[in-house]
N, C-alpha and C positions, 0 to 999 in steps of 0.2 A: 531701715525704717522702723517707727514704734510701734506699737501696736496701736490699730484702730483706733480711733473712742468710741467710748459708749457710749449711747442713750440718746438722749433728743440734744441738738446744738442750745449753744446758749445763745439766744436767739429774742429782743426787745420785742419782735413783730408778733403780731397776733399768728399763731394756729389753726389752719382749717381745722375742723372737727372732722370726724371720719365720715364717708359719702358725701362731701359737703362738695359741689361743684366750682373747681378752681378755675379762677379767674385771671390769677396776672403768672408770672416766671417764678417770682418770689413767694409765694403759694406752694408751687410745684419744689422748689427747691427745701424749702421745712419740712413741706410732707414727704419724701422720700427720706429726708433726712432720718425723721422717725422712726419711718416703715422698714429703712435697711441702712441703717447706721452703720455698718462694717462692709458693706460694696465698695471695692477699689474705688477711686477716681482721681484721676491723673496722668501721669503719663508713665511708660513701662519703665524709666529709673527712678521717678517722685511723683509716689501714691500714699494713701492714706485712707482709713473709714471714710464714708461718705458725711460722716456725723463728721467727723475731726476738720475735714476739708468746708462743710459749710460755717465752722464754726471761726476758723479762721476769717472766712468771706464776712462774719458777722463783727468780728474787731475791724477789717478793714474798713466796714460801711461807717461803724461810727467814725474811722480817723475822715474816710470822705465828709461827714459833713461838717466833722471840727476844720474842715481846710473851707467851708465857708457854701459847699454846695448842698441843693436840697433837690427834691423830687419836680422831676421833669424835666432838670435841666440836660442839653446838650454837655455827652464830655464823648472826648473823642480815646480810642485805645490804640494803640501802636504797638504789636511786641510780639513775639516769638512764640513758637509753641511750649509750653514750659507748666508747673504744675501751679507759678504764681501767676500767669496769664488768666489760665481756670478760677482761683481765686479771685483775679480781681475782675473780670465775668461777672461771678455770683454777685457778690459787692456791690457793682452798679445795677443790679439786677433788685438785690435788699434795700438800697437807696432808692430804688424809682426813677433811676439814672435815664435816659435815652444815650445809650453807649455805643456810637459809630467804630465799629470792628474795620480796621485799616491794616492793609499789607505792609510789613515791616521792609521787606525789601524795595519797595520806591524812591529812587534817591531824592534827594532833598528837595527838589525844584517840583518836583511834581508833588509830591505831600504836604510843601508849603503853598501851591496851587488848591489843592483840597482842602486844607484847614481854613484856607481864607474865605473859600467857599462855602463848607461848614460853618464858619465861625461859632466853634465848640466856646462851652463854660471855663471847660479845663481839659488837659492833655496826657495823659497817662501812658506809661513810657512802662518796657516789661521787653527789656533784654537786648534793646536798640540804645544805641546814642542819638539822642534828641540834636546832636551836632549845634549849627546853626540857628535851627528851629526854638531854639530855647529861649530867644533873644523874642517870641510873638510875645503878645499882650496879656493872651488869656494864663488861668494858671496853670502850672505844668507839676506834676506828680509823678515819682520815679516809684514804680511798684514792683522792680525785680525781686523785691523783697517779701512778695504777701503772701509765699506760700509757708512765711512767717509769724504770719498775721502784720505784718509792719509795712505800712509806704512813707517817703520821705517826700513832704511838700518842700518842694523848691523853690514854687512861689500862688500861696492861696491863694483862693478864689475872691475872698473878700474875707468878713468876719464872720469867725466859725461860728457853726448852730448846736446848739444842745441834739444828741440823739436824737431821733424824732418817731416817737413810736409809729407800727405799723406805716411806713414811709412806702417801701414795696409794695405790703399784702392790700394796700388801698387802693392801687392803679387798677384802672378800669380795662376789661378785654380789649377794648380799640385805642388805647392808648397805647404809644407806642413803646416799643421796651429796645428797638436797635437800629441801626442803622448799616446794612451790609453793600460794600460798591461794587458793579460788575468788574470784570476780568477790563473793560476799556480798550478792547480790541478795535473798535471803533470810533475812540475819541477817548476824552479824557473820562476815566470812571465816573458813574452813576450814584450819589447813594439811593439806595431802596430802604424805604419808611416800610419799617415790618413794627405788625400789631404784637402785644400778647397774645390773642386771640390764635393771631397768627401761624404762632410757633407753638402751642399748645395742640390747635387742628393739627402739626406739619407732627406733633411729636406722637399722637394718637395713631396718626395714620401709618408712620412710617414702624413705633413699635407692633402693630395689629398686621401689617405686609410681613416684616419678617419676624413674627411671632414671637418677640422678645417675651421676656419674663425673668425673675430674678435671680434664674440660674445663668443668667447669659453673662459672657464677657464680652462686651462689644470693643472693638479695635477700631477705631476714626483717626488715619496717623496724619492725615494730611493737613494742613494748618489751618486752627480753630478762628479766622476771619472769614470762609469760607460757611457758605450757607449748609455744603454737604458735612462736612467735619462736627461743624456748631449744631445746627438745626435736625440734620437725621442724629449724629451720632451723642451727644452732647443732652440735648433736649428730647429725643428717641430713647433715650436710655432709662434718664430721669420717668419717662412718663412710664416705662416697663417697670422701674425699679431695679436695672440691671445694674453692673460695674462697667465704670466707661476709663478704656486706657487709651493714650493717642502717643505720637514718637514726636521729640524734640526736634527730629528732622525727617521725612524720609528717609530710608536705604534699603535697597533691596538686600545686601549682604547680612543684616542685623535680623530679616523682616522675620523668615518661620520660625529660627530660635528663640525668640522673644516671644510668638504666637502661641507656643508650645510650653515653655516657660510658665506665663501669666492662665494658662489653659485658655485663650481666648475662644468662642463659641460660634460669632459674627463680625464678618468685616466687612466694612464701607470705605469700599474702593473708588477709583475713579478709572475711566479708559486707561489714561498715561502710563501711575502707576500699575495698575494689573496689567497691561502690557511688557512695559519694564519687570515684572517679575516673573513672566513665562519668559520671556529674556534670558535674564540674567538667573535664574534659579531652577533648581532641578527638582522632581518629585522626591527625590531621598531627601534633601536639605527638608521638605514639607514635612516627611512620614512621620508619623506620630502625632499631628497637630489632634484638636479636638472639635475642629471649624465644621460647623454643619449651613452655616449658609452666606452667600458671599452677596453683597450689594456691588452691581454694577462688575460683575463678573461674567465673561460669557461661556458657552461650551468646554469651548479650546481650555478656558483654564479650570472650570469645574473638574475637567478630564485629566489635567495634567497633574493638578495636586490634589485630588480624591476629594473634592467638596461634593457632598449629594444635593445642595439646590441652590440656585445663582438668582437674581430678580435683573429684569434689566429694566429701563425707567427712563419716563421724560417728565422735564421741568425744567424750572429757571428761576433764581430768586423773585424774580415778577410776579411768575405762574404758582404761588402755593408753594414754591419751593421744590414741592414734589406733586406731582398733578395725575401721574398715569404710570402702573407699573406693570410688570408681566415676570412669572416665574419662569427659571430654565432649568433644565437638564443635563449632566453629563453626555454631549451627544447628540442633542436634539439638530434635527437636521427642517423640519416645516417652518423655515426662517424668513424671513422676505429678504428681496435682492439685497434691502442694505446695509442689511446684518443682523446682528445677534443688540449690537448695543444701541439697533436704530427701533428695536421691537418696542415701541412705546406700551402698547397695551391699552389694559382698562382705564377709565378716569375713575375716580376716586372717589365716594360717595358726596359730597361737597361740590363738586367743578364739572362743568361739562365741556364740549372741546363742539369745532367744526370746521371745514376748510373754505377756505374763501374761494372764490372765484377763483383768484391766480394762484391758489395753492399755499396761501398762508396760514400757519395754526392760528385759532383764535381759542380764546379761554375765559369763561365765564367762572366764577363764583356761584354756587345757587344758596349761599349762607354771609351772611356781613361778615367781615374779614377775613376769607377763604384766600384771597390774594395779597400782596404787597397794599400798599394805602397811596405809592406814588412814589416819583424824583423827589429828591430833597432837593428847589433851587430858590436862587434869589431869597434866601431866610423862610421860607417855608414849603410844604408839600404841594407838587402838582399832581393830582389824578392821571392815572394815562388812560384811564379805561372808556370805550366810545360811550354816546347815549343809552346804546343795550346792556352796558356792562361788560362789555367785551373787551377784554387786553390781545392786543392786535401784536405777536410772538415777537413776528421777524423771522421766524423759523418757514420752512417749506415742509408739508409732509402731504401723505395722502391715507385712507381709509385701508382696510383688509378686506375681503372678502366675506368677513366673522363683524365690521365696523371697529373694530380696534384699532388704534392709531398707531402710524410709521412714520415715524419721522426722518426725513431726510437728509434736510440740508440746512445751512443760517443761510438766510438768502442776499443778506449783504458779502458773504464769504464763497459764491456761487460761482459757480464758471460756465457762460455760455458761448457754444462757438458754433456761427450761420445758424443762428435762433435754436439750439438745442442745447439742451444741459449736460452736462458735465458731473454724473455724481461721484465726488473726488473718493468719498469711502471705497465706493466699490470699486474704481479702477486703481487705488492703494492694496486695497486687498488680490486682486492680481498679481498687481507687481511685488507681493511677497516670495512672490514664487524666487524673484532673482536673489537670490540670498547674499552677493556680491556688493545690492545696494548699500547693505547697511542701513543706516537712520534716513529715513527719505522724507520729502512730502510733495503734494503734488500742486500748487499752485499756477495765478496767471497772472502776462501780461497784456494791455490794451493792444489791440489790432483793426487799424480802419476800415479792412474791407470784413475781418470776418466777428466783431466782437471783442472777442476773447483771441489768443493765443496761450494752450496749455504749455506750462515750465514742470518740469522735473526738479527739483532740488535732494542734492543728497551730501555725503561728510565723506564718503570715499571713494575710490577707485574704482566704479563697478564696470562691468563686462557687458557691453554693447550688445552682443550679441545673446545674452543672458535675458537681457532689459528687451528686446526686440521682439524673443522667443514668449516673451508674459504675457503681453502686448496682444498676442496676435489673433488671438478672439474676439480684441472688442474692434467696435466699429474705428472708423479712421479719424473719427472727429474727436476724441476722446485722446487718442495718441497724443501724451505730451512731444513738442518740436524739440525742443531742448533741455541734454544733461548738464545742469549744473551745479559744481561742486563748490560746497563753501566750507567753513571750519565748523562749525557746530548751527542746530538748530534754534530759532529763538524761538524761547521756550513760557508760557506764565510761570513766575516762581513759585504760584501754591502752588496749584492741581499738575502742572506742567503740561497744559494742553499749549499744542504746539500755535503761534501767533502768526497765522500765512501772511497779516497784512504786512508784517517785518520783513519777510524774505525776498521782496527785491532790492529791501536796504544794503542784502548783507555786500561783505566784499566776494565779488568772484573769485574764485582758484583756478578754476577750468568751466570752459564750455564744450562740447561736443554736441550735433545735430545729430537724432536719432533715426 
């Protein structure tokens, strides 16, 4: 790598002036540039000054709107984690772009399902073969290149526009600046219409929780279409002034030498991976890191590779992104039944929370744009929020004894059997005990007389009697009826939370009744 650049980007848009209260992404992004022009950002093989990296982002905006696009419009992103993704991030962000952030891994049929539903301006490709898809209407721009400063329009938007000064730094806080789609675990993904506002509130709040500042290196490996990677790590960083590095893929094997390496400070984890890395990795592989606090970390791993404080956290790109958090300890044992990573906690100075009648989280906003703004459908934005303002989860939780929030369960992903629930967290964390299982999860299927029927799924060989012996505290209604093995878990490709409504798809290998 070269060295950093110095000084301010070169940059057509206007400059906040110093205390001046930012308003849009593109704000945020000059002013840090200024403030810490030599803060990594990238990813831990392709980084560079913070200055160097938004100055790139500033040629690419002008090639965006010589290909014909201007402010406001829909463009949609497709691409990889990589340090020209980031770039062209910034870009549509300096444009005044509205930039729908889409999972690269979707195969074809489903992403040309979403684009039609989108129907973006243009299409922005970054490390994916646009395959088939090349052949839609709108224009399609290949930007594996811009952490170049270079993209190749394949085919413009129309006829291109002169620079247009101040394009970004003009957009208004409720205007929207992205477009991020759920996991689609339950149908085909959502896009969520998120404000500037939005992601500004989500980057205050989340630098102020884990006390970032511009000594921090913050570590977000998990992939930047993702609200946590993007919006805490990405946008959280920027508003501290820290250095933000992310990985081209996940891997646990690469994860603390690179940690340790880059002296990273903070990392924003997710369940999956920090699971997978008490896993797969040892506290020696860790020793020497310089990590003082881990997001979405719990005890067990605080404990295991010497982090001194963890935050565990509820939200949803819906909910504020980030809505409610709570800090943990190496060790901390006054948990609720449903764990460490179900400890919602406080809400947030902005959102309040309540539980409904049937035990659903509800979340207000007490400020304009605290939340998402709606579905992207039928060509524009539907509100979801009731008369009160209220965004109605989907989630199950219930209160503490202190009024902090636990949350439980997604209650469309719920298991109940002769009118009792089933909370799948805590009888997983049981059956840890069988070590025999392997990679397990605990799912159902439909049963006439009793509801539900709990299923066991796992990838190996485990010992019955192992699985029996875990089992035999909890009540009998909870006991999954059947082991079954398949070949692997289906998995989401970002965050890799595990997808239950997949696992009665999969192929059986073996059944056994427990």
């Amino acid at each position: 790598m070269g060295r950093p650049a110095q000084g301010r980007p070169a940059s057509r848009a206007r400059r906040p002036t110093h205390g001046e209260e930012l308003n849009n992404l593109a704000q945020l992004l000059i002013k840090a540039a200024a403030e810490v022009p030599d803060a990594a950002y990238g990813t831990f093989h392709e980084h560079d000054g913070l200055a160097g990296v938004v100055q790139r982002a500033c040629a690419v905006c002008d090639q965006l709107r010589q290909a014909g696009l201007s402010r406001g419009e829909v463009v949609a992103l497709v691409g990889n984690n990589s340090g020209a993704y980031l770039v062209t991030w910034m870009a549509t962000q300096l444009a005044g772009l509205q930039a729908a952030l889409i999972n690269p891994a979707y195969p074809d049929e489903l992403l040309a399902a979403m684009l039609d539903d989108l129907a973006p301006r243009a299409t922005l490709w970054v490390g994916r073969d646009p395959g088939a898809l090349i052949e839609r209407r709108h224009a399609q721009i290949d930007a594996s290149a811009a952490w170049s400063g270079r993209i190749s329009v394949l085919r413009a938007a129309g006829r291109g526009l002169a620079p247009q000064r101040d394009a970004g730094t003009d957009c208004a806080p409720s205007e929207i600046a992205a477009f991020i789609h759920t996991s689609g675990t339950t149908g085909r993904p959502k896009f969520c219409a998120l404000s500037h506002a939005y992601f500004l509130r989500l980057g205050r709040f989340f630098a102020d929780s884990l006390c970032l500042s511009r000594q921090d290196v913050v570590c977000a490996p998990l992939p930047l279409f993702h609200i946590n990677p993007m919006g805490y790590g990405v946008v959280g960083a920027l508003t501290a002034r820290a250095a933000l590095l992310s990985m081209e893929k996940f891997a646990a094997a690469q994860f603390w030498p690179q940690v340790r390496q880059h002296g990273v400070t903070a990392l924003i984890l997710h369940a999956p991976p920090a699971s997978l890395l008490k896993a797969k990795t040892s506290s020696d592989e860790a020793r020497g890191h310089r990590v003082r606090i881990g997001f979405l970390c719990d005890p067990a791993f605080l404990q295991q590779f010497g982090v001194p404080i963890g935050v565990g956290a509820y939200g949803s790109t819906e909910a504020g992104g980030l809505c409610h958090t709570w800090h943990l300890r190496p060790g901390d044992e006054d948990l609720p039944a449903e764990g460490a990573t179900h400890m919602a906690g406080r809400a947030r100075h902005d959102v309040e929370h309540r539980i409904a009648d049937d035990g659903e989280i509800w979340v207000r906003g007490k400020q304009a744009d605290a939340l998402f703004a709606g579905y992207f459908r039928n060509g524009g934005i539907e509100p979801q929020t009731d008369a009160q303002g209220w965004f109605h989860t989907g989630d199950r939780g219930r209160l503490d004894e202190c009024g902090n929030l636990v949350f439980i369960e997604r209650i469309s992903e719920s298991i109940r059997v002769n009118g009792e629930y089933v909370p799948i967290d805590f009888v997983e964390a049981c059956l840890r005990q069988a070590a025999s299982l392997g990679e397990f999860a605990l799912w159902r299927v439909d049963s006439p007389s009793r509801g539900h029927d709990v299923v066991l799924y796992t990838t190996s060989q485990a010992d019955l009697q192992e699985v029996r012996a875990a089992l035999a505290g909890l009540p009998r209604y909870m006991h999954p009826g059947e082991l079954v093995r398949i070949a692997q878990l289906p998995r989401d490709p970002g965050v890799g939370k595990i997808q239950r409504r997949l696992l009665n798809e999969q192929a059986r290998l073996d059944v056994r009744k427990i």
